[in-house]
C-alpha positions in Angstrom: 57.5 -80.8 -45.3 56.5 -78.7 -42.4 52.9 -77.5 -42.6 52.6 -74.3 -42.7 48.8 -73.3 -43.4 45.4 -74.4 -44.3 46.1 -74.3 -48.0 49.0 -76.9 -47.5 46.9 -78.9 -45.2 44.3 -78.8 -47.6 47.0 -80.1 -50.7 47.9 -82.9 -48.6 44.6 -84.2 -47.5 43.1 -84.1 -51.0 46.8 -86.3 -52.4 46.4 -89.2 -50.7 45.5 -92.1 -51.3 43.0 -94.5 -49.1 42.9 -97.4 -51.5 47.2 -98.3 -50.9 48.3 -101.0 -48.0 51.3 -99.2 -48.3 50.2 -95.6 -47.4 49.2 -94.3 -44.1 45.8 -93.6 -45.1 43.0 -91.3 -43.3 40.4 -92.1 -41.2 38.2 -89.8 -39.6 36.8 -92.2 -37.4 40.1 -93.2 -35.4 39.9 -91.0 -32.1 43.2 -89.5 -30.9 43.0 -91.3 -28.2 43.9 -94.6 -30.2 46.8 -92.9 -32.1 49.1 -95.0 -29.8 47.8 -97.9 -30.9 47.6 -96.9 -34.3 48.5 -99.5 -37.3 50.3 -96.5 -39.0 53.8 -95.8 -38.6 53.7 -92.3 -37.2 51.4 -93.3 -34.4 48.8 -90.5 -35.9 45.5 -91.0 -35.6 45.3 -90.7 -39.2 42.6 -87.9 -39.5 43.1 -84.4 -40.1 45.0 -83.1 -37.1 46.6 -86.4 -36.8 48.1 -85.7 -40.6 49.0 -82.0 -39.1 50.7 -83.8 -36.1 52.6 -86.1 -38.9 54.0 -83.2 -40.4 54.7 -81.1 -37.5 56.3 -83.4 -35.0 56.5 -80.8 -32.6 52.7 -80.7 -32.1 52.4 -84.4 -31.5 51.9 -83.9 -27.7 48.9 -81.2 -28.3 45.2 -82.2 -28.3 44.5 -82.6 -32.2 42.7 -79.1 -32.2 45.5 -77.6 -30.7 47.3 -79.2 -33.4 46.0 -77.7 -36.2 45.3 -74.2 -34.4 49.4 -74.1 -35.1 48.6 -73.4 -38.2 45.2 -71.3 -38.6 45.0 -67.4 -38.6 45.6 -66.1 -35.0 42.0 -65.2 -35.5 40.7 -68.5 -36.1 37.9 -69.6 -33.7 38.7 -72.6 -31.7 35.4 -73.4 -31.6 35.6 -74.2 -35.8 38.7 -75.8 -35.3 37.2 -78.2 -33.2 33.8 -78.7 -35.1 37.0 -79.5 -38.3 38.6 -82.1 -36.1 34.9 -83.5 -34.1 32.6 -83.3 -36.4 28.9 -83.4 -35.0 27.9 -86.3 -32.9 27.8 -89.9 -33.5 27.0 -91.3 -36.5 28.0 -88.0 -38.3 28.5 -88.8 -42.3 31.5 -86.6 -41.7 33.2 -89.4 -39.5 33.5 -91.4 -42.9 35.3 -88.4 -45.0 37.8 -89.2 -47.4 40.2 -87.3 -47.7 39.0 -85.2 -50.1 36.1 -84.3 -48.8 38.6 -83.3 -45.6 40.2 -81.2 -47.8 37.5 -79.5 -48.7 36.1 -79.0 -45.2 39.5 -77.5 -44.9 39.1 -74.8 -47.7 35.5 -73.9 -46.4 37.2 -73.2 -42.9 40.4 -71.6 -44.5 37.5 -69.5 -46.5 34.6 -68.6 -44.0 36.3 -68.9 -40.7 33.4 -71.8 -40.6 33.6 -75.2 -40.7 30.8 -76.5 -42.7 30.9 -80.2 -42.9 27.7 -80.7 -44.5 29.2 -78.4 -47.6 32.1 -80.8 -47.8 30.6 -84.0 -47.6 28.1 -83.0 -50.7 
């Protein structure tokens, strides 16, 4: 399945499951730069535009932002989308998201045109 929107980002994100060896898992703490040497099968980074790079190979070569721009509103600000995929500085409680709470930072974007990771990780 392709991903098409935030909605269908947002189903995915909140389906998985962390707790199975045999699943790919998410991790918001795995930089993109490390997707390479990822444990995971697809390579991904395994956070949220590493899960939009899973499902749409043909934005595995774009910066993880660019990723998941593919499939925002044209009217999206890039500056949310990257506050969705970098969330605040180190030792942000948003680095430790599960997916869930992803998925909700995801509806709140989808929602407000604002990415409000404090809202998410309540």
């Amino acid at each position: 399945m392709k991903l098409k929107n935030l909605t269908e980002l947002a189903d995915l994100l909140r389906g998985l499951d962390n707790n199975s060896p045999h699943k790919m898992g998410f991790d918001m703490d795995k930089l993109y730069e490390n997707r390479k040497t990822s444990s995971h099968p697809c390579g991904s980074a395994c956070c949220i535009g590493g899960w939009v790079q899973y499902r749409n190979p043909n934005t595995r070569d774009l910066w993880v932002e660019d990723a998941v721009k593919t499939i925002c509103p044209p009217d999206m600000s890039k500056s949310e989308i990257y506050r969705l995929c970098y969330p605040g500085g180190v030792g942000h409680q948003a680095w430790k998201a599960t997916p869930q709470q992803a998925a909700k930072a995801v509806e709140i974007l989808r929602d407000t045109g604002k990415c409000v990771w404090e809202e998410a990780m309540k």
